[in-house]
N, C-alpha and C positions, 0 to 999 in steps of 0.2 A: 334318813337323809332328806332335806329337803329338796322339793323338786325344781328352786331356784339352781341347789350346786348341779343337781345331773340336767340342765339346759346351760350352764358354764362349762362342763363338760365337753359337754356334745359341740357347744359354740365353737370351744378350743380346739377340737378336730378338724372341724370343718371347714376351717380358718386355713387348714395347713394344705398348701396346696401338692404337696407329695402324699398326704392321706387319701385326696383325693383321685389325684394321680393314678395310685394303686389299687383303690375302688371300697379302703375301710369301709369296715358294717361294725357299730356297734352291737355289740349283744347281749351286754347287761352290767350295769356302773352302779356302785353305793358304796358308801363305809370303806372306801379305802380300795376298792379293788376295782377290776376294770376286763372286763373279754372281748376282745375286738377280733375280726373275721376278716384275711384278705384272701379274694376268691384267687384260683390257680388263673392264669391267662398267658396267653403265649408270648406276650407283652414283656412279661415281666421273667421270663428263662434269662439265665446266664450261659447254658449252652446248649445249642439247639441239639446235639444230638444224646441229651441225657434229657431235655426235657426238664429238668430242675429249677425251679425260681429259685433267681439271683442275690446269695447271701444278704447285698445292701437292701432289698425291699423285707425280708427276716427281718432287720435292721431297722428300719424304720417303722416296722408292725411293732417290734418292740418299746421301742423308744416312746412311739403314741401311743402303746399300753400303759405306759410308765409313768407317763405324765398325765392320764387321763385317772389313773389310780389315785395320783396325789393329789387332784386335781376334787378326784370325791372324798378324799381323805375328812373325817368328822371335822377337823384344824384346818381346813381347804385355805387354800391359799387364795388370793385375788388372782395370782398369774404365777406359771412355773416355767423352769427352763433347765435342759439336764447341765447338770453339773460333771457326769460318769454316768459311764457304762461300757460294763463288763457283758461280751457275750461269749461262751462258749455254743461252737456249733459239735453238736454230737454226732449227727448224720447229713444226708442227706432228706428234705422233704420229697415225699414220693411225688412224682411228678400228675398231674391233674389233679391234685388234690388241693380243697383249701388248709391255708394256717391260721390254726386259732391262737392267739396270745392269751398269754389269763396273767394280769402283775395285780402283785398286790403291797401298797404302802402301809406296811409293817411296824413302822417306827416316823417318828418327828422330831425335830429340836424347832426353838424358835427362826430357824433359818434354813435349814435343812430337811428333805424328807428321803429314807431309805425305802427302796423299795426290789423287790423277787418278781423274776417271770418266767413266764415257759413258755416257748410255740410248738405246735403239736398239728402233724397232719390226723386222718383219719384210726395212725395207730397211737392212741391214747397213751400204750403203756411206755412207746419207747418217745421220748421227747428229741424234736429237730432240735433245739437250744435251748438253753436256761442262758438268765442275765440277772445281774444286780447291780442299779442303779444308785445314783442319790441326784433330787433334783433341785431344785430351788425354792423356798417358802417367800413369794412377796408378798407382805401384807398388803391389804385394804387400805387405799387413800384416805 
């Protein structure tokens, strides 16, 4: 991948001022896939006395994984935008913990990109949610 799409990438993040909001850490973008990192903060709980971050910032960690995957996808788009997304939440994220997202853009049409994710606190085996998207392929002016 060249290191023009992972600075589109990263631009496209960084753009987004809910990514920022929530404090996104990339952690590593090429070929189609994407891991981004939002740290725990008390900012961002849904209810203070479980201590759990708030289903919608899951939500948006996914979504900016999804679009940062298609975004390095080899067929990279000039600009994406979701079209779906499907999240199942399977638990709760343990609380002080960060969530890592990992999507990866699996398939393309010429207008279309599919794409898989998970977020995962520090227990790897049991995932907080899986998602599957499809986003948008705008070409290059």
């Amino acid at each position: 991948m060249t290191s023009d799409r992972i600075a589109h990438a990263r631009s496209f993040i960084d753009q987004i001022p809910q990514a920022r909001a929530l404090g996104l850490e990339i952690l590593s973008i090429g070929e189609g896939r994407a891991e981004i990192r939002m740290p725990w903060s008390a900012d961002l709980v849904g209810d203070p006395e479980t201590g759990v971050i708030h289903g919608g910032a899951v939500s948006t960690l996914m979504d900016t994984c999804g679009g940062a995957a298609t975004l390095a996808h080899p067929a990279a788009p000039a600009a994406t935008a979701t079209m779906s997304l499907r999240i199942d939440y399977l638990r709760a994220a343990t609380p002080g913990q960060a969530i890592t997202a990992q999507a990866e853009c699996h398939h393309v049409t010429r207008s279309v990109a599919f794409v898989r994710a998970v977020a995962l606190d520090e227990d790897t085996r049991r995932p907080v949610a899986t998602a599957t998207g499809t986003f948008t392929m705008e070409p290059s002016a």
